[in-house]
C-alpha positions as MATLAB code, in Angstrom:
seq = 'XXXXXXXXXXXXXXXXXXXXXXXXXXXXXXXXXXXXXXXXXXXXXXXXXXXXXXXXXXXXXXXXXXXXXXXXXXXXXXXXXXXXXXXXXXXXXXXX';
ca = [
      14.990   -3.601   -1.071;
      13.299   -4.797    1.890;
      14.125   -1.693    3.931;
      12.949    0.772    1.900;
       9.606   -0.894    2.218;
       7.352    2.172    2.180;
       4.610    2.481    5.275;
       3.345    5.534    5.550;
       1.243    5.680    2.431;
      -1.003    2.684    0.599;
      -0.324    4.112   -2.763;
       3.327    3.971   -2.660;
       3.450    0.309   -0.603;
       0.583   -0.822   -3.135;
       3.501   -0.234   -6.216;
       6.067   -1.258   -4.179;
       4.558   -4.644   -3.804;
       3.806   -4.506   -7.521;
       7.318   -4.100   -8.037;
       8.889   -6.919   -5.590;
       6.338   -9.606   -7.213;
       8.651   -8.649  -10.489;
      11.397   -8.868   -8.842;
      10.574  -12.221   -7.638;
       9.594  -13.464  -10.455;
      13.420  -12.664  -11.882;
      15.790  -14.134   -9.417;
      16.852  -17.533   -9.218;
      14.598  -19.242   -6.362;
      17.980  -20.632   -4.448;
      19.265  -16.782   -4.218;
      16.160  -15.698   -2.641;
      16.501  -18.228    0.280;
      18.080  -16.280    2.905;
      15.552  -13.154    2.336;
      12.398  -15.474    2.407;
      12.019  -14.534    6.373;
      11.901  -11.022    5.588;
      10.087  -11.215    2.757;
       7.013  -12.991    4.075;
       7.442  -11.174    7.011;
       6.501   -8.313    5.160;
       4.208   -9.857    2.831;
       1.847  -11.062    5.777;
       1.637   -7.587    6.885;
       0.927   -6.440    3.217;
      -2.123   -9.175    3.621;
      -3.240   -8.158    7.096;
      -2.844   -4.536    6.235;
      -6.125   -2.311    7.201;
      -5.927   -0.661    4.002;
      -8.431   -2.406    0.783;
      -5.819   -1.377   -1.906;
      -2.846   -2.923   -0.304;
      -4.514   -6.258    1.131;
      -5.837   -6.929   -2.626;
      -2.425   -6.060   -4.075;
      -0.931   -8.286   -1.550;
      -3.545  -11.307   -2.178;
      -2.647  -10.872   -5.874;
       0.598  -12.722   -5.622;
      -1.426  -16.428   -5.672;
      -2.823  -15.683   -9.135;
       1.366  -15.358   -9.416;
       2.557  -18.960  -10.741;
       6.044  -17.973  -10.099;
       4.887  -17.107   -6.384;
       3.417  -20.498   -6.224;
       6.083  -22.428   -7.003;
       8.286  -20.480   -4.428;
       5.611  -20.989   -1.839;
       5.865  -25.075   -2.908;
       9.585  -24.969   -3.134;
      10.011  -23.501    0.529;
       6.892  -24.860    2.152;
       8.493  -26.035    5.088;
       9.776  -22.252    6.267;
       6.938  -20.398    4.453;
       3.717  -22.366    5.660;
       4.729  -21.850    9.260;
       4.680  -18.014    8.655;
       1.640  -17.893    6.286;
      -1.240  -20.233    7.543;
      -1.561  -18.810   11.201;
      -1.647  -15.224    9.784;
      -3.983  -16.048    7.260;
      -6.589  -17.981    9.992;
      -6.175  -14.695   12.181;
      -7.356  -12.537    9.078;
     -10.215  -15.037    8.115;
     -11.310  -15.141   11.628;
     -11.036  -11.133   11.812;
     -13.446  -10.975    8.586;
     -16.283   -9.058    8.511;
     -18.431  -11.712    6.525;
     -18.463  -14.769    8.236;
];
């Protein structure tokens, strides 16, 4: 799924990360272990993105128990990944 990630057009990566929250939400957390790199990968460009549509889509996911509790459960790969990006993108805000 991951490489058909679409990046061309906010519209179509906007649904596509609509989609891959449900997907998420219906696999078994210890399957999705060995994708978590790519997946946050992915996702941290989704938050960083330049486009308003996509970024809000992307910061979404917290209001996502299920993306929680996978962001809990894996803390120790996914923290390393997601707290630097997300200091670059607070320090990159336009209302400080």
């Amino acid at each position: 799924m991951m490489k058909y990630w679409p990046f061309a057009y906010y519209l179509k990566e906007s649904l596509f990360l609509k989609e891959l929250i449900e997907v998420l939400e219906m696999s078994d957390m210890d399957k999705l272990e060995p994708y978590l790199g790519k997946i946050f990968k992915r996702y941290i460009q989704a938050v960083s993105s330049q486009h308003l549509n996509v970024r809000l889509t992307a910061i979404n996911y917290f209001e996502n128990n299920h993306f929680i509790n996978l962001i809990t459960a894996y803390k120790k790969k996914i923290y390393p990944m997601l707290v630097p990006a997300i200091g670059e993108i607070s320090d990159a805000h336009w209302n400080k």
